[in-house]
C-alpha positions as CSV (number, residue, x, y, z in Angstrom):
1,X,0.0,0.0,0.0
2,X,1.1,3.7,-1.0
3,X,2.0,5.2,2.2
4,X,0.2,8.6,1.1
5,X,-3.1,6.6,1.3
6,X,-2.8,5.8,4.9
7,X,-0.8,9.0,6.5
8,X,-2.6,12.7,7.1
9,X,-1.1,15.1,4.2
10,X,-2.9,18.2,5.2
11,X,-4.7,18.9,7.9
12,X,-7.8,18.9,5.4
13,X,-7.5,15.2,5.8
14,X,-8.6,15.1,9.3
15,X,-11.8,15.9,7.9
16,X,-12.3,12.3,6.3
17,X,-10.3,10.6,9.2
18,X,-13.4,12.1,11.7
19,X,-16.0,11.5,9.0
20,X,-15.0,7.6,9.7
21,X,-16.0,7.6,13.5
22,X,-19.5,8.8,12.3
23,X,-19.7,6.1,10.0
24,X,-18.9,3.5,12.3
25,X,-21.2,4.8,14.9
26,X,-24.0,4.5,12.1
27,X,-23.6,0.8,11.2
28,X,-24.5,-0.1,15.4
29,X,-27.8,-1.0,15.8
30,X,-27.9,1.0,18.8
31,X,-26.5,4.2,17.1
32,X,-26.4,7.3,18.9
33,X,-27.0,9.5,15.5
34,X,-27.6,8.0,12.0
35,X,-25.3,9.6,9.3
36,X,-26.0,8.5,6.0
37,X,-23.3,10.2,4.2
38,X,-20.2,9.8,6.1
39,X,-19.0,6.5,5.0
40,X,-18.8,8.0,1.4
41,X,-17.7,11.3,2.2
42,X,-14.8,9.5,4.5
43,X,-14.4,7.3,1.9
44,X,-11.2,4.7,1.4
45,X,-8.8,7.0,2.5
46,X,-10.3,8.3,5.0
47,X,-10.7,4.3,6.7
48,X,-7.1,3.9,6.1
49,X,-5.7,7.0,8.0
50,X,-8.4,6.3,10.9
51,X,-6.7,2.7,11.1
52,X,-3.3,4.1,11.1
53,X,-3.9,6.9,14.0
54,X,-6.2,4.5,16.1
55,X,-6.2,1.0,15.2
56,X,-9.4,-1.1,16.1
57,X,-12.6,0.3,17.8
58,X,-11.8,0.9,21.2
59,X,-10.6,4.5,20.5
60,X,-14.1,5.4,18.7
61,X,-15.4,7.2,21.8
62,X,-14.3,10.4,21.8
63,X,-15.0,11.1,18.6
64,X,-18.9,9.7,19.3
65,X,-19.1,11.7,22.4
66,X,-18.3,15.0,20.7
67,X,-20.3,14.7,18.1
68,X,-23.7,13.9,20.1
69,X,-23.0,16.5,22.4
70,X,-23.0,18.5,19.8
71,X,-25.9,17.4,18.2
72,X,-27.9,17.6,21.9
73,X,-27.0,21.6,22.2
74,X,-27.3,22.3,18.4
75,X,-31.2,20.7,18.8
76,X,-31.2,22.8,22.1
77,X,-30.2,26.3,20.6
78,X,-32.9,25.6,17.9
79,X,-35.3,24.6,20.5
80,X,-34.8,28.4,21.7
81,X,-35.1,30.3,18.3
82,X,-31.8,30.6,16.6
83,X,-32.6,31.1,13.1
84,X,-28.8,30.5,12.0
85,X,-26.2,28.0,12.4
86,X,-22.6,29.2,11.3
87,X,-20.3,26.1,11.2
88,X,-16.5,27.2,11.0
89,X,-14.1,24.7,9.8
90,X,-17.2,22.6,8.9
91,X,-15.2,19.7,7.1
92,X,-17.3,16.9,6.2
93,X,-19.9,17.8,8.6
94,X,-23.3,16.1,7.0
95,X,-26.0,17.8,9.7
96,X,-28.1,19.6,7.7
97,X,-28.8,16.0,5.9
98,X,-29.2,14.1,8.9
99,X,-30.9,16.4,11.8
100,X,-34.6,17.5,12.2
101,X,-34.0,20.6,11.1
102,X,-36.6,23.7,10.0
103,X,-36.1,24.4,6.6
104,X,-36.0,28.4,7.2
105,X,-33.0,27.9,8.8
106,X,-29.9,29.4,7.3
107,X,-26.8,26.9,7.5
108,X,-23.4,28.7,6.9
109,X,-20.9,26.0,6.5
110,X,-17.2,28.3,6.0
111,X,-14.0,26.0,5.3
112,X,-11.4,25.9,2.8
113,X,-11.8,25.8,-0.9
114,X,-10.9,22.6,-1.3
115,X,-13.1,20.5,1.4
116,X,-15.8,22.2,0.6
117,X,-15.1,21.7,-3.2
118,X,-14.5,17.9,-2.4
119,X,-17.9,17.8,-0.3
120,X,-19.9,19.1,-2.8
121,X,-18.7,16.8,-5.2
122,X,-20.0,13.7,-3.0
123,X,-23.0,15.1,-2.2
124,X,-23.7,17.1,-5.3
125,X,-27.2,14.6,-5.5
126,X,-28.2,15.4,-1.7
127,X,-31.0,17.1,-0.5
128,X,-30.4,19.1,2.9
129,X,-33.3,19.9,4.9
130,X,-32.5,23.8,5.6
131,X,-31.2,26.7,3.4
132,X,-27.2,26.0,3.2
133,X,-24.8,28.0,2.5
134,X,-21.2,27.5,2.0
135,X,-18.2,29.8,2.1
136,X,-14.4,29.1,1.0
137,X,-12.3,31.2,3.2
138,X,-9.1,30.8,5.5
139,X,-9.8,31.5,8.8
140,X,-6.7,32.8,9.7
141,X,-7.0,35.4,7.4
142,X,-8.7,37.7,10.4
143,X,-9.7,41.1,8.3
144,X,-11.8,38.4,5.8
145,X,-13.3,36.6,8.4
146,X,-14.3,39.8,10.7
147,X,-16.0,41.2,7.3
148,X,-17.6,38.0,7.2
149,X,-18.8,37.6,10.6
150,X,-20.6,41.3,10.4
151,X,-22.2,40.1,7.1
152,X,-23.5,37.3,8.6
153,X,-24.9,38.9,11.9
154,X,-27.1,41.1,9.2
155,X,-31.1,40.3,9.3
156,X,-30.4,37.3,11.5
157,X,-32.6,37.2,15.4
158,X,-29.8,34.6,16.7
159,X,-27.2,32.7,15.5
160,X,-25.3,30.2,16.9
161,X,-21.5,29.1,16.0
162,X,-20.3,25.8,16.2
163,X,-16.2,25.0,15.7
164,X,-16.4,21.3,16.3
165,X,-12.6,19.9,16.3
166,X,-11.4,23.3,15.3
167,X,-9.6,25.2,18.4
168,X,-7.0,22.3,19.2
169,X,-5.1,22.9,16.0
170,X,-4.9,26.4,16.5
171,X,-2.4,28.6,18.6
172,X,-3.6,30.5,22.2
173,X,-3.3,33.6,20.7
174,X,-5.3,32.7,17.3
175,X,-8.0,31.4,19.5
176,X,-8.4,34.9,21.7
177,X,-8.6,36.6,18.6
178,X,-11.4,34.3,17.2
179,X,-13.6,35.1,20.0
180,X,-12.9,38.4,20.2
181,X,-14.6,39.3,16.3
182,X,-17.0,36.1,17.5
183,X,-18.3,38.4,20.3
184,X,-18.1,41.3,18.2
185,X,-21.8,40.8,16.5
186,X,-24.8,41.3,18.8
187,X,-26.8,38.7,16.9
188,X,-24.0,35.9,17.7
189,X,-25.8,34.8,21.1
190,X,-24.2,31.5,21.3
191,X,-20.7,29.3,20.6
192,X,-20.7,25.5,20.8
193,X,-17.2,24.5,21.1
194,X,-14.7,21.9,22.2
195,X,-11.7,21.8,24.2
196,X,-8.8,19.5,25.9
197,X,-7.1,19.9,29.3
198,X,-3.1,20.0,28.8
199,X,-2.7,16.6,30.2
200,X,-4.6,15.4,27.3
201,X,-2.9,17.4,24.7
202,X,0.4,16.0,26.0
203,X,-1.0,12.5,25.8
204,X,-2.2,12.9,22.1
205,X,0.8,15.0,21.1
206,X,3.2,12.1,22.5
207,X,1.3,9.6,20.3
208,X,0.3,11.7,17.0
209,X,3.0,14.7,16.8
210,X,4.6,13.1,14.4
211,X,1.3,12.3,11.9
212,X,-0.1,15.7,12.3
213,X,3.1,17.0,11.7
214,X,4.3,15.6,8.6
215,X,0.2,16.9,7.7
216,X,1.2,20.7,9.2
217,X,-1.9,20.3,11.4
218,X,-0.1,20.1,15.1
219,X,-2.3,20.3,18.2
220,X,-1.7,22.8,20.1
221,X,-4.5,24.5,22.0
222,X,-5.5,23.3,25.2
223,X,-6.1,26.5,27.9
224,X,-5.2,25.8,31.9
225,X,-8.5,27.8,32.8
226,X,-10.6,25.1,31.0
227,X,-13.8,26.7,29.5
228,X,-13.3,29.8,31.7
229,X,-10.2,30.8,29.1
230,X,-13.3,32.6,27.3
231,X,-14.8,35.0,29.7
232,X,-11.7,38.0,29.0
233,X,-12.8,37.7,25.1
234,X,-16.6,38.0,25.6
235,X,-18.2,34.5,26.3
236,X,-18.9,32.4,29.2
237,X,-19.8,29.3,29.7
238,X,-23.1,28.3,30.8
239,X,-23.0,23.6,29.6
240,X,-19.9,22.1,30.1
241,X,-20.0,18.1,29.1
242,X,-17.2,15.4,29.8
243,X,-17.0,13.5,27.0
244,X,-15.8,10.6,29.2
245,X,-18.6,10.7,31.2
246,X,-20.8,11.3,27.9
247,X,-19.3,8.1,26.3
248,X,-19.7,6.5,29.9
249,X,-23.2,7.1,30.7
250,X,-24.0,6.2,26.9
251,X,-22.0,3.0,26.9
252,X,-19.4,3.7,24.5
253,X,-16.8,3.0,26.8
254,X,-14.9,-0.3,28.6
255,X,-15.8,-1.1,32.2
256,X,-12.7,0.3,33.5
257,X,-13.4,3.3,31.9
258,X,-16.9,3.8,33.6
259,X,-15.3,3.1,36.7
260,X,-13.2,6.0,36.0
261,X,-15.8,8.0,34.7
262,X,-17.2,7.9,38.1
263,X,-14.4,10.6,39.8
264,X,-15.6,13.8,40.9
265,X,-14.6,16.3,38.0
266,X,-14.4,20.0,37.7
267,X,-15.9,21.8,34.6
268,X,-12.9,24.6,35.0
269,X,-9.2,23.9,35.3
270,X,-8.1,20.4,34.4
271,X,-4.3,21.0,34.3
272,X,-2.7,17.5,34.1
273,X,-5.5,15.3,34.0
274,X,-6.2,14.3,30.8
275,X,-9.8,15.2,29.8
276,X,-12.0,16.9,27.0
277,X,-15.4,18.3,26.9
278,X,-18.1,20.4,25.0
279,X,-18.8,23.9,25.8
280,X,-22.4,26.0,25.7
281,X,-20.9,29.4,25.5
282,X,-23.0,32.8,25.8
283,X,-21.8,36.1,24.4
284,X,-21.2,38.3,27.2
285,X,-24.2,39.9,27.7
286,X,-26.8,37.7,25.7
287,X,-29.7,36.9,27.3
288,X,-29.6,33.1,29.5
289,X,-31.9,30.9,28.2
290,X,-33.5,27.9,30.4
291,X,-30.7,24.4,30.4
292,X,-32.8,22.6,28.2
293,X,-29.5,19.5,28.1
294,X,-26.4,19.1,29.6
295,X,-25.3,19.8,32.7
296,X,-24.5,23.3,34.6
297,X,-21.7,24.6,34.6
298,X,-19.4,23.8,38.3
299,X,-17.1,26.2,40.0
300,X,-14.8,25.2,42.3
């Protein structure tokens, strides 16, 4: 076998290396979500790297946890009226085909030219069930993206951002400044995100730096504050979910694991214990709405 076909080349390619873990979630007969697409938007390739980063099934979790989290809140934000979902670094993301969704809503999927010109290829014979919308643009490139955003935030009531897998690739300081222009709209009222404790990051850094290395995509964002790394750039969080404890109480996970999914956790610092979670983030400001899922936020 061609070593390209089973090694991360860009960090593009971690979109079909996630889109696997979706598809293999689909094909239980107790599924969590059903995604129809992902097995042929992952395709071959996308199999092959997924076997080469985490051989077997026992690694699947993480990746199942984070993606029905985010489903729960996304269903939850709609539930209270947003009228816009803008999905940054949106990959091979295949929600608007697969969720009960209202087809008013505006979907804004914004990644670069070429995933988004490889996705509409595969599903160039799809149906989505809302208005979707998809924009080629480098988020690094801040003045574009800050034009963007305030184009965006126009005629909407509420809008709600999702950057599922994105903030881990990026550096501290690119992350401030991405919630900084994120808070910058009034009509941005919410931010579903993800984010890793540094005693994770030096776990997966210690088994994948060299992968995501040779593919330019190292991981590299992991704050010591936890979720509260936010509040100075205008959001704070108001759901914090453990994806172990997710995966645990959905039985995703070994026996040992749901033994250790039982320790008391905080939802704020972490330092060197290695977890990951999913964060319900208001805009400073915004109106709280009523904790329709997840579970509130702890302080310590």
């Amino acid at each position: 076998m061609d070593e390209a076909e089973h090694d991360l080349q860009s960090i593009s390619d971690t979109a079909l290396w996630v889109a696997v873990y979706r598809a293999r979630e689909t094909e239980r007969r107790d599924a969590l979500f059903r995604d129809h697409l992902a097995r042929r938007l992952a395709g071959v390739r996308g199999e092959r790297i997924a076997q080469s980063l985490t051989p077997g099934r026992r690694e699947d979790w993480p990746f199942v946890a984070r993606t029905h989290l985010f489903d729960q809140f996304i269903a939850a934000e709609l539930k209270a009226g947003a009228d816009m979902i803008v999905n940054l670094a949106a990959g091979l993301d295949a929600r608007p085909y697969r969720m009960e969704l209202p087809a008013s809503l505006r979907w804004v999927e914004v990644d670069l030219p070429s995933v988004l010109d490889y996705k509409e290829t595969v599903l160039r014979s799809e149906r989505p069930r809302c208005q979707v919308e998809r924009i080629r643009l480098d988020l690094a490139a801040r003045e574009q993206r800050r034009e963007l955003f305030a184009q965006l935030a126009e005629g909407v009531r509420r809008a709600v951002v999702v950057s599922e897998g994105l903030l881990v690739y990026m550096e501290q300081e690119q992350v401030a400044t991405l919630a900084e222009d994120l808070a910058v709209p009034a009509t941005f009222s919410r931010w579903i995100l993800d984010i890793a404790s540094p005693g994770l990051l030096w776990m997966l850094q210690e088994r994948w730096s060299q992968q995501l290395g040779r593919a330019a995509a190292p991981l590299q964002f992991a704050p010591e504050q936890g979720p509260e790394f936010f509040v100075p750039y205008g959001w704070r969080p108001i759901r914090v979910e453990s994806m172990l404890k997710t995966a645990a109480r959905l039985k995703r996970v070994s026996w040992f694991m749901r033994l250790l999914a039982l320790l008391p956790e905080s939802t704020g610092k972490q330092g060197n214990r290695p977890w990951s979670g999913v964060c319900r983030m208001a805009r400073a400001g915004s109106a709280q709405t009523p904790h329709t899922s997840g579970s509130p936020v702890a302080r310590d």
